[in-house]
TIVEX-260661 format. One record per residue (C-alpha): residue number from 1; chain; x, y, z. Coordinates in Angstrom, 3 decimals, decimal comma, padded with zeros to 6 digits, always signed. Example, Ala and Ser with C-alpha at 12.3 -4.5 7.8 and 13.67 -1.06 7.14 Angstrom:
<pts>
{1; "A"; {+012,300; -004,500; +007,800}}
{2; "A"; {+013,670; -001,060; +007,140}}
</pts>
This chain:
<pts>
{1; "A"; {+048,380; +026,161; -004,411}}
{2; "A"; {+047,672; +029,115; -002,149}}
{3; "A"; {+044,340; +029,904; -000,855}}
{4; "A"; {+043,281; +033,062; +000,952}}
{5; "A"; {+040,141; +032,504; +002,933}}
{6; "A"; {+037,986; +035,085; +003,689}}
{7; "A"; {+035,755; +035,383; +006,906}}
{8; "A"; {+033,014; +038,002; +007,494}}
{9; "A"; {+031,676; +036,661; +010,421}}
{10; "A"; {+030,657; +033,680; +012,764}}
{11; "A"; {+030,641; +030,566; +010,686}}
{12; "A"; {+027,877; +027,926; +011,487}}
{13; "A"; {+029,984; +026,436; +014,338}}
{14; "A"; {+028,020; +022,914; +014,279}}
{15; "A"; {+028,608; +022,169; +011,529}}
{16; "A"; {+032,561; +022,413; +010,087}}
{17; "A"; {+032,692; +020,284; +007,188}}
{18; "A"; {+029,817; +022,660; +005,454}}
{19; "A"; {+032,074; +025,748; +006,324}}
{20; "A"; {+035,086; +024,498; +005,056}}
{21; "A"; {+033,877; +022,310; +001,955}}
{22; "A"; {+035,515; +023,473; -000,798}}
{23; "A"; {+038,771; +023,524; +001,034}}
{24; "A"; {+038,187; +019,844; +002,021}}
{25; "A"; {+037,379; +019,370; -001,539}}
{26; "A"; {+040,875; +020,777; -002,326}}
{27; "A"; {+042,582; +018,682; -000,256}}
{28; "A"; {+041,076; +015,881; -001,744}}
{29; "A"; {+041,786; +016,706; -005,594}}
{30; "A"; {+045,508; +017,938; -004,513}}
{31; "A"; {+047,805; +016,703; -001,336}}
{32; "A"; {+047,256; +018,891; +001,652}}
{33; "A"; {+050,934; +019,817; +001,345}}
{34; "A"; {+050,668; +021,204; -001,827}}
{35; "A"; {+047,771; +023,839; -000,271}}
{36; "A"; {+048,958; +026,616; +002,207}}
{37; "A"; {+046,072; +028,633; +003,243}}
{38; "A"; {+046,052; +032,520; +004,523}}
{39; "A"; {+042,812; +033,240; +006,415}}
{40; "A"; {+041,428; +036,718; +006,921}}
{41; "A"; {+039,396; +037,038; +009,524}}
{42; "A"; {+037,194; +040,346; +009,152}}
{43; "A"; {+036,184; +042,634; +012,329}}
{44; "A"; {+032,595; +043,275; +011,707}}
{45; "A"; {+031,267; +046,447; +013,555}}
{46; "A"; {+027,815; +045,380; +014,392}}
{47; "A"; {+024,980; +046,716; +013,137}}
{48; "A"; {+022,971; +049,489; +015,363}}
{49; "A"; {+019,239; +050,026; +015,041}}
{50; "A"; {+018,172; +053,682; +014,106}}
{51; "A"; {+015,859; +053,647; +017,151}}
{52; "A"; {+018,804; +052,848; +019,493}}
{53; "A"; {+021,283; +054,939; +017,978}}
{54; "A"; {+020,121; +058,312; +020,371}}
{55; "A"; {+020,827; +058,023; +024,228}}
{56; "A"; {+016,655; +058,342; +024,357}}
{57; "A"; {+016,408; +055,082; +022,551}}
{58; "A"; {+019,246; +053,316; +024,300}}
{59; "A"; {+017,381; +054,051; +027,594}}
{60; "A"; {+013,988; +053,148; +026,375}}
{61; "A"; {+015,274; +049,909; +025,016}}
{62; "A"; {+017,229; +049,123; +028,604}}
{63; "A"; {+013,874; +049,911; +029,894}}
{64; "A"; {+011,437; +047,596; +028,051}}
{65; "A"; {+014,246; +044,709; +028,309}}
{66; "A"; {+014,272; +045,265; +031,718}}
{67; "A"; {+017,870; +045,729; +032,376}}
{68; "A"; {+019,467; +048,140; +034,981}}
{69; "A"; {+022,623; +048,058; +033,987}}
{70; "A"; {+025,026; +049,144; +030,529}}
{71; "A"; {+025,677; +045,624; +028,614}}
{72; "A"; {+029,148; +044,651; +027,856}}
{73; "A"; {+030,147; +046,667; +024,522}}
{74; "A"; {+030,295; +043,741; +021,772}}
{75; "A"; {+034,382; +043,524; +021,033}}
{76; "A"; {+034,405; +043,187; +017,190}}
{77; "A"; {+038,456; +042,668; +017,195}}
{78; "A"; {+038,063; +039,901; +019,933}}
{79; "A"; {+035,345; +038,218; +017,965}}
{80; "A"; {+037,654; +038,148; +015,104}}
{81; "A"; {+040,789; +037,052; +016,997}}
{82; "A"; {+038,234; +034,340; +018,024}}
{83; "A"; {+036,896; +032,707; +014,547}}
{84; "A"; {+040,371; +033,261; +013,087}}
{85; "A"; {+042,395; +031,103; +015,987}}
{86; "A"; {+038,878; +028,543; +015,431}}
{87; "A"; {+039,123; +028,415; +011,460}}
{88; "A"; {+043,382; +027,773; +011,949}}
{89; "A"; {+042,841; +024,796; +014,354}}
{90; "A"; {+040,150; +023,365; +011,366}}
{91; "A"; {+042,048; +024,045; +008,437}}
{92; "A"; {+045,350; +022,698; +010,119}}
{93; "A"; {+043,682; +019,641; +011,261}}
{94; "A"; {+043,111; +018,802; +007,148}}
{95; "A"; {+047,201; +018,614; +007,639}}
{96; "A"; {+047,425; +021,980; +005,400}}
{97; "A"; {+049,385; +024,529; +006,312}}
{98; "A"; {+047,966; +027,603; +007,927}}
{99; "A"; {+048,378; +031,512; +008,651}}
{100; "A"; {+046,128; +034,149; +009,891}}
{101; "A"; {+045,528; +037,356; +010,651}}
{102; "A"; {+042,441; +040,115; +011,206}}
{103; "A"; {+041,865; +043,245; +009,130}}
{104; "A"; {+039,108; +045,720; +009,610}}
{105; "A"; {+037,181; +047,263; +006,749}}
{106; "A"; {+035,068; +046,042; +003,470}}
{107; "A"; {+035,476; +043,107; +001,852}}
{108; "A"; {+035,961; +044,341; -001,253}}
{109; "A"; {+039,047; +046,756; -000,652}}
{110; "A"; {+040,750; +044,519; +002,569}}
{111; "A"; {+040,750; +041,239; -000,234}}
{112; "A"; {+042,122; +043,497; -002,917}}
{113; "A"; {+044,988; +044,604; -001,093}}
{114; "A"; {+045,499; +041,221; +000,768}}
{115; "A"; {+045,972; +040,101; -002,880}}
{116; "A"; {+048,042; +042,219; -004,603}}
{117; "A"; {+050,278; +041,621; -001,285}}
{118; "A"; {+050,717; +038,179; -002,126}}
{119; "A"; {+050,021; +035,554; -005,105}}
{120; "A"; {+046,929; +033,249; -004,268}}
{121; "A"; {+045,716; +030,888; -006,817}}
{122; "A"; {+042,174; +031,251; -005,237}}
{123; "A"; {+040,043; +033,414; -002,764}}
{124; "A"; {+037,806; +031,241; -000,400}}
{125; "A"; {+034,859; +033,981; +001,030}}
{126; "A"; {+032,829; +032,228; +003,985}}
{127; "A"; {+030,020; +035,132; +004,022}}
{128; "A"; {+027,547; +035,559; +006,875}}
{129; "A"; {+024,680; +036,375; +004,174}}
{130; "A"; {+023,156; +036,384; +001,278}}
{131; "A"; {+023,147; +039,227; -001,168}}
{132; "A"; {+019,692; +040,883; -002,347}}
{133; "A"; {+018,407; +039,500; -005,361}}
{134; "A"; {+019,180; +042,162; -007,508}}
{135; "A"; {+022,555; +042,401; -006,248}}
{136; "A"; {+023,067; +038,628; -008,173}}
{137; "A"; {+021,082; +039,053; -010,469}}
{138; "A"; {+023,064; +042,099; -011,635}}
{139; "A"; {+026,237; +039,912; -010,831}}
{140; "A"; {+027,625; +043,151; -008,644}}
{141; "A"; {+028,299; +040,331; -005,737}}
{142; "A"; {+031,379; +040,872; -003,541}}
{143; "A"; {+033,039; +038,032; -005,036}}
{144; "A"; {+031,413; +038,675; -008,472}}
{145; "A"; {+033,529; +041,877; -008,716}}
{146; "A"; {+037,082; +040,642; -006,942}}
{147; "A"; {+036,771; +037,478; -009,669}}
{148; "A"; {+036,740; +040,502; -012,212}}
{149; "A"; {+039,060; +042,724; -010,459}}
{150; "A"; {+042,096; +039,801; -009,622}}
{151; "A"; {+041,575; +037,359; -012,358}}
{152; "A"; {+041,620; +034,119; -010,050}}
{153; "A"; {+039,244; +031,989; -009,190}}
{154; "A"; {+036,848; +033,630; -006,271}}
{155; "A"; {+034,238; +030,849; -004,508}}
{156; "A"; {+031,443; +032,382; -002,243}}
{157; "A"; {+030,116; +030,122; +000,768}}
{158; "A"; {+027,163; +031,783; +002,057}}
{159; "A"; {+025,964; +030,288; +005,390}}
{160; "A"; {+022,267; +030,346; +003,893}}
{161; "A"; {+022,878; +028,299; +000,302}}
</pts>
Protein backbone atom coordinates (compact mmCIF):
# COMPACT_ATOMS: atom_id res chain seq x y z
CA UNK A 1 0.00 0.00 0.00
CA UNK A 2 1.31 3.48 -0.72
CA UNK A 3 0.29 6.44 1.17
CA UNK A 4 1.02 10.06 0.31
CA UNK A 5 0.69 12.27 3.34
CA UNK A 6 -0.07 15.62 3.07
CA UNK A 7 1.12 18.47 5.49
CA UNK A 8 -0.14 22.10 5.46
CA UNK A 9 1.40 23.17 8.40
CA UNK A 10 2.69 22.64 12.07
CA UNK A 11 1.10 19.53 13.40
CA UNK A 12 0.10 19.53 17.18
CA UNK A 13 3.68 18.56 18.22
CA UNK A 14 2.50 17.12 21.80
CA UNK A 15 0.69 15.05 20.83
CA UNK A 16 1.95 12.42 17.79
CA UNK A 17 -0.23 9.56 17.99
CA UNK A 18 -3.40 12.07 17.23
CA UNK A 19 -1.40 13.40 14.14
CA UNK A 20 -0.55 10.30 12.76
CA UNK A 21 -3.70 8.05 13.68
CA UNK A 22 -4.91 6.76 10.77
CA UNK A 23 -1.48 5.81 9.64
CA UNK A 24 -0.97 3.95 12.98
CA UNK A 25 -4.28 2.50 12.28
CA UNK A 26 -2.81 1.23 8.96
CA UNK A 27 -0.08 -0.29 10.33
CA UNK A 28 -2.13 -2.11 12.54
CA UNK A 29 -4.77 -3.60 9.93
CA UNK A 30 -1.67 -4.30 7.39
CA UNK A 31 2.28 -5.05 8.28
CA UNK A 32 4.27 -1.88 8.31
CA UNK A 33 6.24 -3.38 5.43
CA UNK A 34 3.54 -3.64 3.27
CA UNK A 35 2.96 0.51 3.73
CA UNK A 36 5.59 2.91 2.14
CA UNK A 37 4.62 6.39 2.80
CA UNK A 38 5.55 9.72 0.62
CA UNK A 39 5.06 12.85 2.76
CA UNK A 40 4.55 16.30 1.31
CA UNK A 41 5.37 18.79 3.35
CA UNK A 42 3.68 22.19 2.12
CA UNK A 43 5.54 25.77 2.42
CA UNK A 44 2.85 27.92 3.76
CA UNK A 45 3.44 31.72 3.07
CA UNK A 46 2.03 33.23 6.15
CA UNK A 47 -0.72 35.18 6.30
CA UNK A 48 -0.23 39.24 6.43
CA UNK A 49 -2.77 41.53 8.05
CA UNK A 50 -4.23 44.30 5.69
CA UNK A 51 -3.22 46.89 8.32
CA UNK A 52 0.44 45.73 8.19
CA UNK A 53 0.71 45.18 4.66
CA UNK A 54 1.84 49.27 3.96
CA UNK A 55 5.33 50.37 5.38
CA UNK A 56 2.89 52.95 7.60
CA UNK A 57 1.37 49.98 9.27
CA UNK A 58 4.52 47.93 9.63
CA UNK A 59 5.98 50.93 11.57
CA UNK A 60 2.97 51.62 13.63
CA UNK A 61 2.74 48.01 14.60
CA UNK A 62 6.79 47.96 15.55
CA UNK A 63 5.75 50.93 17.45
CA UNK A 64 2.85 49.82 19.70
CA UNK A 65 4.83 46.34 20.24
CA UNK A 66 7.53 48.21 21.27
CA UNK A 67 10.24 46.85 19.16
CA UNK A 68 13.23 48.83 17.65
CA UNK A 69 14.36 46.60 15.48
CA UNK A 70 13.06 44.53 11.89
CA UNK A 71 12.00 40.83 13.18
CA UNK A 72 13.53 37.89 11.57
CA UNK A 73 11.46 37.31 8.17
CA UNK A 74 9.42 33.94 8.99
CA UNK A 75 11.33 31.21 6.49
CA UNK A 76 8.30 29.27 5.10
CA UNK A 77 10.78 26.68 3.15
CA UNK A 78 12.77 26.13 6.48
CA UNK A 79 9.58 25.57 8.39
CA UNK A 80 8.72 22.99 5.91
CA UNK A 81 12.15 21.32 5.69
CA UNK A 82 11.46 21.25 9.49
CA UNK A 83 7.92 19.30 9.94
CA UNK A 84 8.87 17.14 6.95
CA UNK A 85 12.44 15.77 8.53
CA UNK A 86 9.91 15.64 12.11
CA UNK A 87 6.91 13.67 10.39
CA UNK A 88 9.91 11.09 8.61
CA UNK A 89 11.54 10.33 12.03
CA UNK A 90 7.56 9.48 13.32
CA UNK A 91 6.38 7.63 10.52
CA UNK A 92 9.75 5.60 10.29
CA UNK A 93 9.70 4.85 13.88
CA UNK A 94 6.11 2.76 13.06
CA UNK A 95 8.99 0.59 11.06
CA UNK A 96 7.28 1.87 7.62
CA UNK A 97 9.15 3.00 5.09
CA UNK A 98 9.51 6.68 4.42
CA UNK A 99 10.26 9.54 1.73
CA UNK A 100 9.82 13.20 1.69
CA UNK A 101 9.99 16.14 0.09
CA UNK A 102 8.50 20.04 0.15
CA UNK A 103 6.44 21.67 -2.60
CA UNK A 104 5.10 25.15 -2.56
CA UNK A 105 1.63 26.05 -3.75
CA UNK A 106 -2.24 24.90 -3.07
CA UNK A 107 -3.22 21.88 -1.92
CA UNK A 108 -5.41 21.13 -4.37
CA UNK A 109 -3.10 21.41 -7.58
CA UNK A 110 0.53 20.30 -5.62
CA UNK A 111 -1.62 16.74 -4.49
CA UNK A 112 -2.96 16.41 -8.00
CA UNK A 113 0.21 16.42 -9.65
CA UNK A 114 2.06 14.55 -6.78
CA UNK A 115 -0.52 11.89 -7.79
CA UNK A 116 -0.67 11.50 -11.19
CA UNK A 117 3.33 11.30 -10.65
CA UNK A 118 3.00 8.25 -8.84
CA UNK A 119 0.26 5.46 -7.84
CA UNK A 120 -0.91 5.89 -4.10
CA UNK A 121 -3.62 3.76 -2.82
CA UNK A 122 -4.53 6.67 -0.38
CA UNK A 123 -3.91 10.46 0.35
CA UNK A 124 -3.35 11.19 4.16
CA UNK A 125 -4.06 15.38 4.52
CA UNK A 126 -2.92 16.56 8.16
CA UNK A 127 -4.66 20.18 7.73
CA UNK A 128 -3.91 23.10 10.05
CA UNK A 129 -7.81 24.07 9.97
CA UNK A 130 -11.04 23.64 9.62
CA UNK A 131 -13.04 24.59 6.59
CA UNK A 132 -16.11 27.15 6.91
CA UNK A 133 -19.25 25.55 7.35
CA UNK A 134 -20.54 26.07 4.13
CA UNK A 135 -17.49 24.93 2.56
CA UNK A 136 -18.63 21.13 4.11
CA UNK A 137 -21.67 21.51 3.98
CA UNK A 138 -21.45 22.07 0.21
CA UNK A 139 -18.84 19.12 0.28
CA UNK A 140 -16.32 21.62 -1.88
CA UNK A 141 -13.55 20.53 0.95
CA UNK A 142 -9.94 20.18 -0.27
CA UNK A 143 -10.06 16.59 0.15
CA UNK A 144 -13.79 16.43 -0.82
CA UNK A 145 -12.76 17.44 -4.39
CA UNK A 146 -9.17 15.38 -4.80
CA UNK A 147 -11.46 12.11 -3.54
CA UNK A 148 -13.55 13.16 -6.73
CA UNK A 149 -10.79 14.23 -8.88
CA UNK A 150 -8.23 10.85 -8.21
CA UNK A 151 -10.67 8.20 -7.34
CA UNK A 152 -8.74 6.89 -4.11
CA UNK A 153 -9.46 7.06 -0.89
CA UNK A 154 -8.64 10.83 0.55
CA UNK A 155 -8.77 11.07 4.74
CA UNK A 156 -8.71 14.69 6.22
CA UNK A 157 -7.08 15.14 9.83
CA UNK A 158 -7.89 18.51 10.90
CA UNK A 159 -5.94 19.57 14.04
CA UNK A 160 -9.38 20.99 15.48
CA UNK A 161 -11.82 17.62 15.06
Amino acid sequence: MRVLAVISDELLGTDDARDWALLESLVAANSPQSIDVDVLALVNQPKQSVAYANPLGRATGRMAAGQTETPEPFDAEDSARQRLSRSLQHVRSLGLHATGQTASGHTYDVVRQKAREGSYDRVLLLLAGRPSWLTRVSHRTTADRLQHSLHIPVEALNRSE
